[in-house]
C-alpha positions as CSV (number, residue, x, y, z in Angstrom):
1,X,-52.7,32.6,-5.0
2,X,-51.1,36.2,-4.2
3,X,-48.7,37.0,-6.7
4,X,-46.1,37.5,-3.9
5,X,-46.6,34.2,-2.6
6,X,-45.6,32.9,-6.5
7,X,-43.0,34.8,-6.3
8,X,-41.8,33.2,-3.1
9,X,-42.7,30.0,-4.5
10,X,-39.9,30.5,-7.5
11,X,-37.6,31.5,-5.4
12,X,-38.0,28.5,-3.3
13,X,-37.8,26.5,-5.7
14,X,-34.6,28.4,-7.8
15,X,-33.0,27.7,-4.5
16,X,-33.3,24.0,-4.1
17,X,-31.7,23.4,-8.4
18,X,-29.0,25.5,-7.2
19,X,-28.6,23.5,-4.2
20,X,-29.1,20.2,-5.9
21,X,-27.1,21.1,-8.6
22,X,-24.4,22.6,-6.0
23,X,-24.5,19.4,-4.2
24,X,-23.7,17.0,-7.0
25,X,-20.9,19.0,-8.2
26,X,-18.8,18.6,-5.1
27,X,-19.5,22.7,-3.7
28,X,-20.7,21.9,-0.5
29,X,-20.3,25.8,0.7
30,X,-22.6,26.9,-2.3
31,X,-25.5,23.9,-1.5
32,X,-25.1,25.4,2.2
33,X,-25.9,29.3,1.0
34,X,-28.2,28.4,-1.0
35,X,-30.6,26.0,1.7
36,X,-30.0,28.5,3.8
37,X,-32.0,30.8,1.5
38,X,-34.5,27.6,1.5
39,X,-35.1,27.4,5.2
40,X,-35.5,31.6,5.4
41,X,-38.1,30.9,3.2
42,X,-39.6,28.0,3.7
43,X,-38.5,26.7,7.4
44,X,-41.1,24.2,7.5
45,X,-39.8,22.4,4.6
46,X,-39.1,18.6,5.0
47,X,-35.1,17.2,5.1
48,X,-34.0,21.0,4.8
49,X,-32.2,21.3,8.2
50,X,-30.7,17.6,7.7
51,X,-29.3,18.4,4.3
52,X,-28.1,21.8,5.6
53,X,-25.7,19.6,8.1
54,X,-24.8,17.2,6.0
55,X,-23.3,19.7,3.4
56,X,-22.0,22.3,6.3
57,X,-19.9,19.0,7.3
58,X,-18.7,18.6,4.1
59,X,-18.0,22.2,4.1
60,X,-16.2,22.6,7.4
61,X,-18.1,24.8,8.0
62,X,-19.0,24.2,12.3
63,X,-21.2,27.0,12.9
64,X,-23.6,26.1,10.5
65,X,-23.2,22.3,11.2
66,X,-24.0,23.2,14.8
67,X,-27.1,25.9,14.2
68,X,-28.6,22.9,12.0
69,X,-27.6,20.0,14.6
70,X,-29.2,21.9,17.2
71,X,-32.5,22.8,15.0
72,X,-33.3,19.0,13.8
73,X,-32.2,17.5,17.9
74,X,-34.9,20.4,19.0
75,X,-37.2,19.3,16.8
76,X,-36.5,15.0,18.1
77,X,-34.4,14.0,15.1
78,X,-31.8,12.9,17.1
79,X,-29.1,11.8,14.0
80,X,-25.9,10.6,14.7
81,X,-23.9,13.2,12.9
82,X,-26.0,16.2,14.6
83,X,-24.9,14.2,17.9
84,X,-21.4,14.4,17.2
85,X,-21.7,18.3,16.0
86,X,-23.5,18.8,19.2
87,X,-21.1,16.6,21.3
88,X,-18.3,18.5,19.6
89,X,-19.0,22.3,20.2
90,X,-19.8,21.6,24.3
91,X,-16.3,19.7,24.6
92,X,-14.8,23.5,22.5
93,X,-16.7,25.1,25.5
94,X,-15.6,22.9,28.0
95,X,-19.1,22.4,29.1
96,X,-18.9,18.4,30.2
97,X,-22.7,18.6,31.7
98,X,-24.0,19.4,27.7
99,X,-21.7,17.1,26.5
100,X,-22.5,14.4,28.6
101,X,-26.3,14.7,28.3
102,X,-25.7,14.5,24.0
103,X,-23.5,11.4,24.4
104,X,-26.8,9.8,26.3
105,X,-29.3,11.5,24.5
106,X,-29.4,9.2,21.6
107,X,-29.3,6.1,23.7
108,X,-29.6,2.7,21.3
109,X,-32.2,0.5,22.7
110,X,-31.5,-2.2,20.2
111,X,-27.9,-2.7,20.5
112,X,-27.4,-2.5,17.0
113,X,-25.8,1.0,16.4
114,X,-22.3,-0.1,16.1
115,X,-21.0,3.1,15.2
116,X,-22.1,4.9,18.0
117,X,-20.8,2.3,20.1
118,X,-17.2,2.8,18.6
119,X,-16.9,6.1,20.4
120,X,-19.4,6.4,23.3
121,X,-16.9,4.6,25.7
122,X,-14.0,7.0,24.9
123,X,-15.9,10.3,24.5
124,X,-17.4,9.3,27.9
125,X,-14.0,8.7,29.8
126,X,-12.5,11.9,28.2
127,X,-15.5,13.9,29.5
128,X,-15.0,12.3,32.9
129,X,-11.3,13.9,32.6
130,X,-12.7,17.5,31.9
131,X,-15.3,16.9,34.6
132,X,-12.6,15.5,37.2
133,X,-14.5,12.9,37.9
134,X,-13.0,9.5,39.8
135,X,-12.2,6.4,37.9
136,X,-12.9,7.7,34.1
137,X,-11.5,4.6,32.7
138,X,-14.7,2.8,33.5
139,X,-16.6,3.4,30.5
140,X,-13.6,1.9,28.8
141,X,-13.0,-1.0,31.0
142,X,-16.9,-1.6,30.6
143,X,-17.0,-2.7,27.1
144,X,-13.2,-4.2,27.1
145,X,-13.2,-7.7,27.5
146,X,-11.7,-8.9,29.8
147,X,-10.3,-12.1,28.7
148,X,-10.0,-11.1,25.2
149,X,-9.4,-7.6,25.4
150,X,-9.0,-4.6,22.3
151,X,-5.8,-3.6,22.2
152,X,-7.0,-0.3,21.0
153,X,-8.8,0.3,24.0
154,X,-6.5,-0.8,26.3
155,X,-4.3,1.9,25.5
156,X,-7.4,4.4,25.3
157,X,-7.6,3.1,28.6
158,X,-3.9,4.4,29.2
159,X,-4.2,7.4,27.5
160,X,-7.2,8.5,30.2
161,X,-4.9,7.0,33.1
162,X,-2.3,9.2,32.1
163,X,-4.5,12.3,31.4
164,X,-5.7,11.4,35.5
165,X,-2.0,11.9,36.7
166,X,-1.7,7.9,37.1
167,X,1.0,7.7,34.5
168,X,2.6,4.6,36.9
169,X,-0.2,2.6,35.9
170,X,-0.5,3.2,32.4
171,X,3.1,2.3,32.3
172,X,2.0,-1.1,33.8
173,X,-0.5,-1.6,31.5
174,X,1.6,-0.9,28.4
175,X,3.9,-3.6,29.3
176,X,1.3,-6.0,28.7
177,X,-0.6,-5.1,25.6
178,X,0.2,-7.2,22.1
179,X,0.0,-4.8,18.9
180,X,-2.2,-7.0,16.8
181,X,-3.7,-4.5,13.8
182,X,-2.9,-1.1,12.0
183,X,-5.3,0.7,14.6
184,X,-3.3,-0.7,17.7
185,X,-0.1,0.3,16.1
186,X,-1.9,4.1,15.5
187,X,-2.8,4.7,19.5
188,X,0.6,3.4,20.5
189,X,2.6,5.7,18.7
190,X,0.3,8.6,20.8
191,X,0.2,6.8,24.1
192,X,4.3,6.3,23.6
193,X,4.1,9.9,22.9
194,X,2.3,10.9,26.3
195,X,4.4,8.3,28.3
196,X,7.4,10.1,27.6
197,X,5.3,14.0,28.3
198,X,4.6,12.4,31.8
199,X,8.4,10.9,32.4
200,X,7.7,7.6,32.1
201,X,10.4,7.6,29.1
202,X,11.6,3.8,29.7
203,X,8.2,2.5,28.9
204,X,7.6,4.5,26.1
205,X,10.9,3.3,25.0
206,X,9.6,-0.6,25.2
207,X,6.5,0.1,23.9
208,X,8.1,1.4,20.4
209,X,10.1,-1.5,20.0
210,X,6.8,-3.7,19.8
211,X,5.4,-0.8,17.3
212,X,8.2,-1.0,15.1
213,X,8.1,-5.3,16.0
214,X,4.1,-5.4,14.6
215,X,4.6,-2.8,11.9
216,X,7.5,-5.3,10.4
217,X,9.6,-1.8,9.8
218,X,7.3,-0.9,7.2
219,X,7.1,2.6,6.7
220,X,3.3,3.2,7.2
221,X,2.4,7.0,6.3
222,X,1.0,7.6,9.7
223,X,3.6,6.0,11.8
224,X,6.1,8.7,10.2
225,X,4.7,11.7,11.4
226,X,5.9,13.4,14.1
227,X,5.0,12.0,17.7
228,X,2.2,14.0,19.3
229,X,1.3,13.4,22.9
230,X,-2.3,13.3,24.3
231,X,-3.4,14.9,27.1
232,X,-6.4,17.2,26.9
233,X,-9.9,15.6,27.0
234,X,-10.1,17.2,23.1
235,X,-6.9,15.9,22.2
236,X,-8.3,12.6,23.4
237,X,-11.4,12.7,21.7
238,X,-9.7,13.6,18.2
239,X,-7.4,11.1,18.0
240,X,-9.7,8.4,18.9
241,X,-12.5,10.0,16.0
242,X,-9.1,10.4,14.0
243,X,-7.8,7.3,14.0
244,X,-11.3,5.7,13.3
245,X,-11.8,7.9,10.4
246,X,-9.0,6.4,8.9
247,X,-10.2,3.1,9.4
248,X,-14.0,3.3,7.7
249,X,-12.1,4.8,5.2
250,X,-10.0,2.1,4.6
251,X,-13.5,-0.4,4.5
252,X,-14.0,-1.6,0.8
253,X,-17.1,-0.1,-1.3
254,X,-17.6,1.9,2.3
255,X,-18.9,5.4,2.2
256,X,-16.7,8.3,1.6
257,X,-19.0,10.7,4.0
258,X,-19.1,9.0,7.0
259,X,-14.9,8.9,7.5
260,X,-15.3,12.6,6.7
261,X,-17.7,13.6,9.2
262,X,-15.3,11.8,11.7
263,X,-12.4,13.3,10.5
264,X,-14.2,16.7,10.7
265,X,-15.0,16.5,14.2
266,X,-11.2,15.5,15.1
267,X,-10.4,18.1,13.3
268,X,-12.7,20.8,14.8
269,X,-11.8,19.7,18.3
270,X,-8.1,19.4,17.5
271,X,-6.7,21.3,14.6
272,X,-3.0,20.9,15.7
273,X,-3.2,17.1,15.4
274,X,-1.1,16.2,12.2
275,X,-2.7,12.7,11.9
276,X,-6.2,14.0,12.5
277,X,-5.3,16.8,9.4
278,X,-3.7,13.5,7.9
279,X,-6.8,11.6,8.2
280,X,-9.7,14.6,7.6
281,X,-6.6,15.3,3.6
282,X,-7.6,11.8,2.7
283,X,-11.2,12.2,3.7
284,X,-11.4,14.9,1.6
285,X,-9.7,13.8,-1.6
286,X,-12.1,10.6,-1.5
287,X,-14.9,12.7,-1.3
288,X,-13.6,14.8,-4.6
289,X,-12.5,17.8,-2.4
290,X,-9.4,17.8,-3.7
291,X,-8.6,22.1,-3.0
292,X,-9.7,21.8,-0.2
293,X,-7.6,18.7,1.3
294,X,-4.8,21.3,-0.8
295,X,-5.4,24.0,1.7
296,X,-5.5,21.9,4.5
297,X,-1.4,21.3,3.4
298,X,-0.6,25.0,2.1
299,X,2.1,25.2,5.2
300,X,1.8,29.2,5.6
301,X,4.2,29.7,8.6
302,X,4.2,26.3,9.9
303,X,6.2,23.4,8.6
304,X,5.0,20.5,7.3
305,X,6.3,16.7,8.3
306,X,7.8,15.3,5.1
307,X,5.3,12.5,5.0
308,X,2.6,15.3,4.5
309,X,4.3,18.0,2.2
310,X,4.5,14.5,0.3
311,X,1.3,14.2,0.7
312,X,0.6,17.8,-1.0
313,X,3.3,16.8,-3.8
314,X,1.0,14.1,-5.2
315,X,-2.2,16.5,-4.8
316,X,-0.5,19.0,-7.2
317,X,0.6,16.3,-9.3
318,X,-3.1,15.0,-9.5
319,X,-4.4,18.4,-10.3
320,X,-1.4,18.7,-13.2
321,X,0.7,20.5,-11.8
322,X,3.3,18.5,-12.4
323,X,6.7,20.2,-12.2
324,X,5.7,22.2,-9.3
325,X,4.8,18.4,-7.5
326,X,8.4,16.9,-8.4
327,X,10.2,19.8,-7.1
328,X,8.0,20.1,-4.0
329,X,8.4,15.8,-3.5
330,X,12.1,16.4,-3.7
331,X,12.3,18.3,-0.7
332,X,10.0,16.3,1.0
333,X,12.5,13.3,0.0
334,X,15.5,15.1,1.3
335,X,13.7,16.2,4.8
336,X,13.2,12.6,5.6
337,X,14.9,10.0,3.2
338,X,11.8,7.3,4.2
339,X,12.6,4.7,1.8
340,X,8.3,5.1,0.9
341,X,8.9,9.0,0.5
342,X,11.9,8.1,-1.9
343,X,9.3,5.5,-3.5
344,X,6.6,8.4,-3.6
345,X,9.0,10.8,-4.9
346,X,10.3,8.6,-7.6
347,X,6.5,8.6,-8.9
348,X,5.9,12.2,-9.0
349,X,9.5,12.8,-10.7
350,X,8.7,10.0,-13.3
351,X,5.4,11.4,-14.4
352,X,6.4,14.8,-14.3
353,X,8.7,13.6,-17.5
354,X,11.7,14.6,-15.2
355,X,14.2,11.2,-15.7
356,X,17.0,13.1,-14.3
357,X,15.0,13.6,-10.9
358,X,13.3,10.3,-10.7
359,X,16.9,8.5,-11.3
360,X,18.7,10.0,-8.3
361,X,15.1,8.9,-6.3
362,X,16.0,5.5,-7.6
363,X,19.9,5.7,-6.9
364,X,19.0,6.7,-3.2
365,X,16.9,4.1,-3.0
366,X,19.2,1.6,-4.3
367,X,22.0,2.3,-1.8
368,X,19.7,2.3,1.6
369,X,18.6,-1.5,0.1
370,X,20.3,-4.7,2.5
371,X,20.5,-8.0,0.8
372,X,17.5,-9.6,2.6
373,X,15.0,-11.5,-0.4
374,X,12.8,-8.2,-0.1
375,X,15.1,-5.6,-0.3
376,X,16.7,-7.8,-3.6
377,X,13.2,-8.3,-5.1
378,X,13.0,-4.0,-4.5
379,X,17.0,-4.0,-6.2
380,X,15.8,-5.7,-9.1
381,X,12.9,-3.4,-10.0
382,X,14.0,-0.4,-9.3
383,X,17.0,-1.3,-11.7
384,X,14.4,-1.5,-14.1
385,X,12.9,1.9,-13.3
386,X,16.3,2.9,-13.9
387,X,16.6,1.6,-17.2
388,X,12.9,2.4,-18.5
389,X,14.2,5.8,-18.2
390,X,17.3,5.5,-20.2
391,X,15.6,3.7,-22.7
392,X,12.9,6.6,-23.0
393,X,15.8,8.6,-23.1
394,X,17.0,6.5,-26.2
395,X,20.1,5.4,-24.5
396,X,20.4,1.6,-25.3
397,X,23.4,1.2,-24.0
398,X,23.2,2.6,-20.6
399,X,19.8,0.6,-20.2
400,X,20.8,-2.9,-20.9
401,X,23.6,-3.2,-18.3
402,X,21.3,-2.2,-15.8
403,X,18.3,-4.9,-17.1
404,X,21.1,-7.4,-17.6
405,X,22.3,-6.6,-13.6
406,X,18.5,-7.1,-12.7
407,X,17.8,-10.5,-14.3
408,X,20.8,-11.5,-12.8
409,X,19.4,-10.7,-9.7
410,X,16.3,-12.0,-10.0
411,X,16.2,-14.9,-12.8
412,X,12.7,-16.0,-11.8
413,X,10.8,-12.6,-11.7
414,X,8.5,-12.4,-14.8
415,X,8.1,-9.4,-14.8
416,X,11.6,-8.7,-15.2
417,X,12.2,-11.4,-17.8
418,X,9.4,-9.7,-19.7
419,X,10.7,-6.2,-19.7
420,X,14.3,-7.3,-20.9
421,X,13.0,-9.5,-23.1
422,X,10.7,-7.1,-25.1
423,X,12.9,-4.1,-25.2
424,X,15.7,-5.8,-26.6
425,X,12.8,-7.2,-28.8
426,X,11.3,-3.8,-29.9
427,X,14.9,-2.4,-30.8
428,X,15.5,-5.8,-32.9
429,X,18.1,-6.7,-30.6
430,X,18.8,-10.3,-29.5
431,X,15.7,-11.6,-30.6
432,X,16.4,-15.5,-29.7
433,X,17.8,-14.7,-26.3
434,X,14.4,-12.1,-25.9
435,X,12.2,-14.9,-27.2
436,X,13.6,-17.3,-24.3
437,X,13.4,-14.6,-21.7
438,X,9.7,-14.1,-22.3
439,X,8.6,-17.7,-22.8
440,X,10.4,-18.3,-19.6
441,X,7.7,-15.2,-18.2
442,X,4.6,-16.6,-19.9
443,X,5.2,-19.7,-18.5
444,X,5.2,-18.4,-14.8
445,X,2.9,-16.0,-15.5
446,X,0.9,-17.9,-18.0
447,X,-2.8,-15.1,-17.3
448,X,-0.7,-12.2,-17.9
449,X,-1.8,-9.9,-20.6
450,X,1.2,-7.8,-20.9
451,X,3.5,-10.8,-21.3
452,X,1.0,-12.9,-23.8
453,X,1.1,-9.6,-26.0
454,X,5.1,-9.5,-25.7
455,X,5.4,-13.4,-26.5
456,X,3.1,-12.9,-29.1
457,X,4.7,-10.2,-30.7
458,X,8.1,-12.4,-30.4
459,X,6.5,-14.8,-32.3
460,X,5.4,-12.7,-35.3
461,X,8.5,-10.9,-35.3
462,X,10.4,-14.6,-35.5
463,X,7.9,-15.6,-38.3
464,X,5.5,-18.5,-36.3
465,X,2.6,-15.9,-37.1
466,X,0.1,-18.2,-36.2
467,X,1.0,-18.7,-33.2
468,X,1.1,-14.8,-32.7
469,X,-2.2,-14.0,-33.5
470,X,-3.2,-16.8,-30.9
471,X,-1.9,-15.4,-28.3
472,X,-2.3,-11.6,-29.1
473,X,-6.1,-12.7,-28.9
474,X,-5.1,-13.9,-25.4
475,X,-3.6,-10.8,-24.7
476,X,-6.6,-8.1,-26.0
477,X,-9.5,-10.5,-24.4
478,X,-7.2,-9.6,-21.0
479,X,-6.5,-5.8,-21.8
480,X,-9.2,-4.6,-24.4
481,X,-7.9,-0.8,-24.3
482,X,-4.3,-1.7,-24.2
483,X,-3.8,0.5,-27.5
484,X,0.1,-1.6,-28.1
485,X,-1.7,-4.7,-27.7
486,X,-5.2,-3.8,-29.9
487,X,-1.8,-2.7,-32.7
488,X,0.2,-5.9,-32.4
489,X,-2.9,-7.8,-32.8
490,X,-3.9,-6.0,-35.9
491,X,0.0,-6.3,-37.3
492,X,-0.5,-10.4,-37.1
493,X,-3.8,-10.3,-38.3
494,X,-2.3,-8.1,-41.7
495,X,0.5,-10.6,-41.8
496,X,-1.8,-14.2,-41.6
497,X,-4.2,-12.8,-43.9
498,X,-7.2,-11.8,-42.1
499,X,-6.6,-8.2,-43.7
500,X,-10.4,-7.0,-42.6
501,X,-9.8,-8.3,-39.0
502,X,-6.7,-5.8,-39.3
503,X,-7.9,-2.8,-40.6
504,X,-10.5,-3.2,-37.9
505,X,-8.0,-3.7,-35.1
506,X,-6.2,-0.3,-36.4
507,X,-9.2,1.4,-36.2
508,X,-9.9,0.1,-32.8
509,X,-6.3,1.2,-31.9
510,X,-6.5,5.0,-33.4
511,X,-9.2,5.6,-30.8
512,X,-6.6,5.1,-27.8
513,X,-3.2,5.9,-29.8
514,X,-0.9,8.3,-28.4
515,X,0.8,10.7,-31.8
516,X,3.3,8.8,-32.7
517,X,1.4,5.8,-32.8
518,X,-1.6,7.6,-34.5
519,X,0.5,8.5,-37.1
520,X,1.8,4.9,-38.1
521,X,-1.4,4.0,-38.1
522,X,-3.4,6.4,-40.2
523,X,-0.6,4.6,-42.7
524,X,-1.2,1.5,-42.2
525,X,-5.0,1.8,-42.8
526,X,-4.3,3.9,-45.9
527,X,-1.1,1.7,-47.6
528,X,-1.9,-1.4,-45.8
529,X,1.1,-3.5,-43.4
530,X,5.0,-2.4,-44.4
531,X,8.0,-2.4,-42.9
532,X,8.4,1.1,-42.2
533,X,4.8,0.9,-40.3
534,X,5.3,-2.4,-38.2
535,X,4.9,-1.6,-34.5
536,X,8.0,-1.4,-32.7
């Protein structure tokens, strides 16, 4: 062999570890360089061009998506995601004719590509828009049942009526659709959106009442961003590939690339969507892109919907930056007081270590709650928030007004019961009264580990320690790394004799102990069980 030819051969193959190894390690844009460097090289190379597109996807990276797309449908590999790349940069040219021959050139012949036959109808209707063509609803209408039809595509079906100047008739239609699922809910919001752009404002109006009727007033993330019509033949296209994205993603065990190459051609055909940037953030993050879904919500000059700067809140938090996330989630909070935001920005405030934050989140909440049975069930807990924090804060007798308040409330809730009962049990406080509160718990929630260890730790702390170590057992066989549970257990053991059992169980519990616990325990195995070393 010519020694240049080596050469090229070690190059080649440097190239593909760096791309492997790029690949694995979630830096799509460094697999892409270096298979480019592959394909230079060695063009002939088998599965290069298709794992060029699948990591120029991943990388957002179009131009590359589309220069491999249009390689591997050249050469008859005619893949679904180098269809939709393909599909994608003709309807950013405006050039219906290519896009309509890439919709058809990948024709199923078994009827079993179900994917593809999720977006063919509405691609095709939206390129009949560009093209001006008559009747565009068709391919919609085609695949609709008729005596059981989609609510989704019904109002894909009104979208395109409205995009052909018929607004009048997708009125009509609106008037008789049922909202039966999440994804019905989605394109009404849009189609309610472009009913009021086209003046039919009346049945936009009705159609939001049923919207807010099937959502139940629950504040779904999506439904509280800002209303965006649709009107374009992209616009069309992305929120359809949008609003499925969000859907496969949403499917258990599912995928995490196949939402993301949908949410990446939404995005590339409609960057100003916020649900389709919505959509392509979560995509992302499942797909352990977590700077990027970040850059996608770095607001620059434009400002964010609070559900989204929300969204980039609990992203900083995740990467630990978590001052800067409670600050940000506060301002999200106070743009729009959502009752979830509030929720949202309670959590960031309480893991940032911040109680002073996370208790006005939880006084807000508290005084936009009715007195339906949900909004009391939501009372009592977040008065428990409320006093977890004063308690962490040492301050007893703040706390217990607010836990007695909540088991007033809610008498039957274990998991109330069992918080009262075992933090006036760990501060020695009202032990028989605590003792009753939990039983009262275990016996609702008899499979619960949390309150097995906190009846069992009643019981050794009242003396029946048999009956402690019994259901401390329980209580580690549910929550093996529970480090408070793996101590407790180790405590009765010590106390009933079993002092091998408990120096195990301590040694068991130093692997997961936080300091302070640590500390108590490197005693206890050294001195043995004494009062001073007893687990609060």
């Amino acid at each position: 062999m010519p020694a240049h030819a080596a050469s090229d051969s070690g190059e080649v193959l440097n190239a593909l570890v760096r791309a492997r190894l790029a690949e694995e390690s979630g830096a799509p844009a460094v697999a892409l360089s270096a298979l480019a460097m592959v394909s230079s090289a060695a063009p002939g190379l088998p599965g290069i061009r298709g794992r060029m597109l699948e990591q120029a996807i991943e990388a957002g990276d179009l131009d590359a998506a589309h220069d491999a797309a249009q390689r591997l449908w050249a050469a008859g590999d005619r893949r679904f995601d180098a269809q939709l790349v393909l599909m994608v940069d003709a309807m950013r040219r405006s050039d219906w004719k290519a896009a309509r021959t890439y919709m058809a050139g990948r024709a199923d012949k078994t009827g079993a590509d179900t994917i593809a036959r999720l977006i063919t109808p509405t691609v095709n209707a939206w390129i009949d828009i560009g093209a001006r063509e008559k009747f565009p609803e068709q391919h919609l209408l085609a695949v609709n049942s008729p005596t059981r039809p989609e609510p989704a595509l019904t109002l894909q079906v009104a979208l395109v009526q409205i995009a052909a100047k018929r607004a009048d008739s997708a009125a009509a239609l609106t008037d008789n659709i049922t909202l039966t699922d999440r994804t019905s809910q989605l394109v009404a919001t849009r189609v309610a959106a472009t009913l009021d752009k086209a003046d039919e404002s009346e049945a936009a109006k009705r159609l939001r009442g049923r919207i807010a009727l099937a959502s139940g007033q629950r504040e779904d993330p999506m439904l509280l961003l800002p209303d965006q019509p649709v009107s374009t033949p992209r616009e069309g296209v992305a929120q359809w590939l949008g609003i499925l994205a969000d859907g496969l993603a949403r499917t258990p065990n599912g995928s995490a690339k196949l939402p993301l190459l949908f949410a990446r051609a939404a995005y590339w055909l409609n960057d100003e969507d916020w649900a389709v940037r919505t959509t392509l953030v979560e995509a992302l993050d499942r797909n352990g892109q977590r700077e990027e879904a970040m850059v996608l919500l770095d607001a620059g000059h434009q400002e964010l919907p609070g559900v989204l700067t929300m969204r980039r809140a609990e992203l900083m938090a995740d990467s630990g930056d978590l001052a800067g996330a409670a600050k940000l989630a506060e301002t999200a909070a106070n743009a729009n007081p959502a009752r979830g935001l509030l929720v949202r920005f309670a959590d960031i405030a309480r893991r940032s270590g911040d109680p002073t934050a996370a208790g006005r989140a939880y006084e807000r909440l508290e005084a936009a709650l009715g007195d339906d049975e949900g909004d009391r069930a939501l009372r009592g807990t977040l008065l428990i928030a409320r006093a977890d924090l004063l308690l962490q804060a040492g301050r007893w007798d703040e706390a217990q007004p607010l836990m007695e308040r909540a088991v007033a409330l809610r008498p039957g809730d274990a998991s109330i019961l069992n918080f009262a009962g075992y933090s006036a049990l760990e501060r020695r406080k009202d032990i028989e009264q605590s003792l009753a509160r939990i039983e009262t718990a275990w016996r609702r929630e008899p499979r619960n580990a949390s309150i097995a260890d906190s009846l069992g730790w009643a019981y050794f702390l009242t003396g029946r320690t048999d009956d402690a170590v019994d259901l401390l057992e329980k209580a580690q066989r549910g929550e093996p790394d529970n480090a408070v549970i793996v101590e407790h257990l180790g405590d009765a053991y010590w106390k009933a004799g079993q002092k091998f059992r408990a120096r195990y169980n301590w040694r068991a519990a130093a692997l997961l102990a936080d300091a302070e616990m640590a500390t108590r325990l490197v005693a206890k195995l050294r001195d043995g069980l004494t009062p001073a070393t007893t687990a609060p």
